[in-house]
DOKOLSE-870952 format. One record per residue (C-alpha): x, y negated, z negated. Coordinates in pm, whole numbers, plus 32768, in hexadecimal, padded with zeros to 4 digits. Example, Ala and Ser with C-alpha at 12.3 -4.5 7.8 and 13.67 -1.06 7.14 Angstrom:
BEGIN
84CE81C27CF4/8557806A7D36/
END
This chain:
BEGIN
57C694F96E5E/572C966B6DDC/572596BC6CAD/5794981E6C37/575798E76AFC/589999B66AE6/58539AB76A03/59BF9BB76A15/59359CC568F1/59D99DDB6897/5B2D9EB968D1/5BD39E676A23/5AA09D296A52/5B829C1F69F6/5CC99C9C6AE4/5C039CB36C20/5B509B6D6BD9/5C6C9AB26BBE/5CD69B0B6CE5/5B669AC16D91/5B7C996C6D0A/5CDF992D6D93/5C5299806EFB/5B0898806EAA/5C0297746E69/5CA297B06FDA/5B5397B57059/5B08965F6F83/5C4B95E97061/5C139685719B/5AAC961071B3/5AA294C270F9/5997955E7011/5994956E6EA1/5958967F6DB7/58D7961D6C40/592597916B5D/589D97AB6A1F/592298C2696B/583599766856/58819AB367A0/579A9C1C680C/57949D6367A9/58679E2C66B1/59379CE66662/57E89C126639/57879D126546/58CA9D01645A/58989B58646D/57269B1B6473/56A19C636414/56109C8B6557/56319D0E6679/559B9BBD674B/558A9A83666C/54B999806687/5595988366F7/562C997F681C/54BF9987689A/549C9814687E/560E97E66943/556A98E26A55/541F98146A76/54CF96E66ABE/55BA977E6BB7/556997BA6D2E/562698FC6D0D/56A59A156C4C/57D59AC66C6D/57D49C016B91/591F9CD36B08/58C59DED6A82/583B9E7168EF/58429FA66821/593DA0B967B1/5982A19766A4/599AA0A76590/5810A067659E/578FA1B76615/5720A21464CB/5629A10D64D4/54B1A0FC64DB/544BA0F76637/53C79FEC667F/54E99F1565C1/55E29FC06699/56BB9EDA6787/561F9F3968FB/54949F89686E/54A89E666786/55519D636864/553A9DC269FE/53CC9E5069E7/53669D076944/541B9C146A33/537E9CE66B76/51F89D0F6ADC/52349B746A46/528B9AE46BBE/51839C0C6C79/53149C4F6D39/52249D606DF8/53389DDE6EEF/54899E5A6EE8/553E9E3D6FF3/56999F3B7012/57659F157148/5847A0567150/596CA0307242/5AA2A0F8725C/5B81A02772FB/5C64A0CF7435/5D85A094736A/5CF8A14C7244/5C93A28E731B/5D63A3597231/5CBCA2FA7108/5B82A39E7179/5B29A4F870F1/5AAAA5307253/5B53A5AE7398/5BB6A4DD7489/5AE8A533758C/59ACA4E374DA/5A40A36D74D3/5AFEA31B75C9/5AABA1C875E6/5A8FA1797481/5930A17E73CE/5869A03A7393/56DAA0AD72DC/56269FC4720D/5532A02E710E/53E19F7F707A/53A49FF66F3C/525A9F716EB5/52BD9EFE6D5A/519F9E996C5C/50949FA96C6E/50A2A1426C92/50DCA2206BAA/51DAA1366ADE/50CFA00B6A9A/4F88A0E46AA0/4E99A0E5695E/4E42A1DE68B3/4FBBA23F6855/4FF2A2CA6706/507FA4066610/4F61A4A0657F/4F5DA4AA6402/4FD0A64363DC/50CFA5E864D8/503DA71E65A2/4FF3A62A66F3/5036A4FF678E/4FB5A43C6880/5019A33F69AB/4F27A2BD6A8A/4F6DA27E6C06/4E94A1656CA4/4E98A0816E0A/4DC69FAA6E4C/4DA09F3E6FD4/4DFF9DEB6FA1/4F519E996EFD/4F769F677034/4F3E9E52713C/50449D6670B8/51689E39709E/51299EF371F2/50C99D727287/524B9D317205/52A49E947281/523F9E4D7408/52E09CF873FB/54299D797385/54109E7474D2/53B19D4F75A4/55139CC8756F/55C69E36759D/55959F4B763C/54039F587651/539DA09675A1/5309A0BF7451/5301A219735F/5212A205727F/5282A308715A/5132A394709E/50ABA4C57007/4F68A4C670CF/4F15A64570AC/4F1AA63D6F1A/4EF4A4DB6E91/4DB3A4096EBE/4E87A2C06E8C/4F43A3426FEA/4DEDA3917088/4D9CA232705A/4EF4A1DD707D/4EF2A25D71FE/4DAFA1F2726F/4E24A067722B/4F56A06E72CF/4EA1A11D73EC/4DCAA01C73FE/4E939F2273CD/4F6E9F8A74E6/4E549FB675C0/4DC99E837583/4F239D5A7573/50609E5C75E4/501C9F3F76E3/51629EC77785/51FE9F99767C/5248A0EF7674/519FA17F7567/51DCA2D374D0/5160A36F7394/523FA46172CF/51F4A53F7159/52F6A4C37071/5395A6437049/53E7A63A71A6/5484A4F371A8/5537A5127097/55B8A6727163/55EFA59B729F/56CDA46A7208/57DEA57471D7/578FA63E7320/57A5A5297424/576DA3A3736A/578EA32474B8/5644A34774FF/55DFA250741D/5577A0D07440/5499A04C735E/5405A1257235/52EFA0EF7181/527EA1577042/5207A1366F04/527EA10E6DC1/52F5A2456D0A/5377A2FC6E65/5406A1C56EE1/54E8A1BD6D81/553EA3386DDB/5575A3156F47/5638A1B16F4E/5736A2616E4C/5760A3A26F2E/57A4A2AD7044/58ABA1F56F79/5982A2D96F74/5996A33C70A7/5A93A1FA70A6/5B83A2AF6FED/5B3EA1DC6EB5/5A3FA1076E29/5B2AA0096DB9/5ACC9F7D6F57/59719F586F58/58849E1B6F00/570D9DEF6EC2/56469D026EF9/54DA9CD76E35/53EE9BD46E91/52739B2E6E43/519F9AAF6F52/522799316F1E/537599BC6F89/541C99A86E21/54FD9AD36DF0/55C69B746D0F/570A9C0B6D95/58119D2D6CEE/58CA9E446D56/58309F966D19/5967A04B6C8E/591AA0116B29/5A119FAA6A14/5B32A0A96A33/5B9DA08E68CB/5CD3A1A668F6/5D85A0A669F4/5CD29F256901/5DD79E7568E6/5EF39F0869BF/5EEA9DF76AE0/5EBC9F326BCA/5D439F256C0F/5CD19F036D83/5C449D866D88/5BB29DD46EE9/5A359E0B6E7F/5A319CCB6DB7/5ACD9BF26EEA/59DC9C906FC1/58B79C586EDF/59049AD36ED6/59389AC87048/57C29B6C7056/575F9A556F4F/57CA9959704C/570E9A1A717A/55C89A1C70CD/5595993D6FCC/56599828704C/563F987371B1/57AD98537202/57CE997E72F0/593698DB7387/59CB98E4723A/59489A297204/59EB9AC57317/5B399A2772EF/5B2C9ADA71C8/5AD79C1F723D/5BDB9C10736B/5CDF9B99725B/5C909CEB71AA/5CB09DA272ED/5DFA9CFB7359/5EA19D2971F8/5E3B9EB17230/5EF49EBB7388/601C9E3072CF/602D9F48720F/5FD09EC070B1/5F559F996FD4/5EC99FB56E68/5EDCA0FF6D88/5DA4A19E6E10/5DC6A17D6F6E/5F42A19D6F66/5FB8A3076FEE/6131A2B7702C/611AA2D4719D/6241A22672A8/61D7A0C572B0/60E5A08C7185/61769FB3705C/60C59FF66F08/609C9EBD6E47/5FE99E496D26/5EA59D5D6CC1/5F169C106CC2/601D9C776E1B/5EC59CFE6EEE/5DF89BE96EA4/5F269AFC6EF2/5F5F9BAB7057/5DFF9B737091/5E0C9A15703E/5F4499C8711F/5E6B9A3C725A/5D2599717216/
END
């Protein structure tokens, strides 16, 4: 049996989990496995009942679990908050720095079915798109001390810092995750300005000289791969970067899907303890519709079985489930354009085709 700390959040979090849950019970049948969910409140909606944005007793429910799988927090109702008591910096941050989740890990597919969707031509993906992108997650310019306002509010600072133990442990995860694709590695940096990518560079070199030379290694400045995702994506494996770029970059990426109501993450400590959630956010103009796009949150609990629970089968009946609903034409609101063949349907009817073909 795992145990999982189901944590829905905010806006459309509950819809799409329901639906993720639904497909964990077919797995549960499927596979003869069990899974124990232990719903806690997060975010915004932890705020109005605990005052908090990640009580105590969440924390405690995510301790004891061997998983988490993450909705989403935040919205307008709490914007006007202090900072640091806002939904996402008061609740995600804590949960990623409190289990050292050090990489992120964004597949970014657009599916052949869903070639439309893309805000790119044709010919630049002819055969789909399938990247994957390792964000490091706990240090940069979002963890890094000194940070602060100063007193006349005429400067502020943020402080960007790697260490090389940092560096080596992503790009170690980095080279693996090529091993089992298509062998090549872009490490995304901004070598010829900051000292953090100097240092940044030279480990991954030597890192690749050292354990992966059967990897193709290229290094890339962030501008110009941030310029090349939208001139020919193809090109891309494996990228590898750090933290702030690889929030900026994964997001560009996204939506080159057509929507990021389709696209899971993945975060993950060195034990192998993760927390999963789609990176779409909580789409408050469609909470509470039944009209959101559950994809991202089926996909992120098919990459919680993967990698924390090692049930790669189950994983990818899930993924070709997702893939064969598509070629039956099913679509939700966002990736629905009203062409010959395509059906437009809503939550609850997506996530039940998907469940019929696991």
């Amino acid at each position: 049996m795992y145990k999982v700390a189901v944590l829905p959040g905010d806006g459309i979090g509950t819809e799409v989990m329901d639906q993720a849950i639904k497909v964990l019970k077919r797995i549960e049948e499927k596979y003869n496995t069990k899974f124990h969910c232990e719903f806690s409140d997060v975010g915004g909606i932890a705020i109005d009942n605990y005052g908090t944005p990640l009580p105590d007793h969440t924390l405690k429910i995510c301790e004891n679990s061997d998983a988490i799988l993450f909705g989403s927090v935040g919205g307008p109702k709490w914007e006007n908050l202090p900072p640091a008591q806002q939904p996402e910096r008061g609740a995600l941050l804590p949960l990623r720095k409190h289990f050292n989740l050090f990489v992120n890990i964004r597949p970014v597919k657009v599916y052949p079915a869903l070639k439309e969707s893309c805000s790119l031509k044709d010919k630049f993906i002819e055969d789909g798109l399938d990247i994957v992108i390792l964000r490091e997650l706990t240090g940069g310019i979002y963890f890094g001390q000194p940070k602060y306002v100063s007193e006349d509010r005429k400067y502020a600072v943020d402080t960007m810092k790697y260490s090389v133990e940092e560096i080596t442990r992503i790009a170690k995860v980095a080279f693996e995750t090529a091993r089992l694709r298509r062998r090549t590695v872009t490490s995304v940096d901004k070598a010829n300005v900051l000292m953090t990518s100097v240092l940044w560079r030279e480990v991954v070199t030597e890192l690749w000289k050292n354990e992966y030379s059967d990897i193709n290694l290229n290094h890339m400045y962030v501008d110009n791969a941030s310029m090349q995702l939208v001139r020919n994506p193809s090109q891309f494996d494996v990228i590898l970067t750090e933290n702030m770029f690889g929030d900026i970059l994964s997001d560009e990426a996204a939506m080159l899907t057509g929507s990021l109501g389709m696209l899971p993450s993945a975060s993950l400590n060195e034990k192998g303890f993760g927390l999963y959630e789609p990176i779409g956010g909580t789409a408050p103009d469609i909470a509470g519709k039944g009209i959101a796009n559950p994809t991202a949150q089926i996909l992120s609990a098919a990459l919680m079985l993967r990698y924390s629970f090692k049930m790669e089968e189950a994983a990818k009946n899930i993924e070709n489930a997702l893939e064969e609903t598509l070629k039956n034409g099913f679509r939700t609101g966002d990736i629905y354009y009203g062409d010959e063949g395509t059906i437009k349907v809503n939550t609850e009817e997506f996530g039940s085709e998907i469940i019929k073909r696991i």
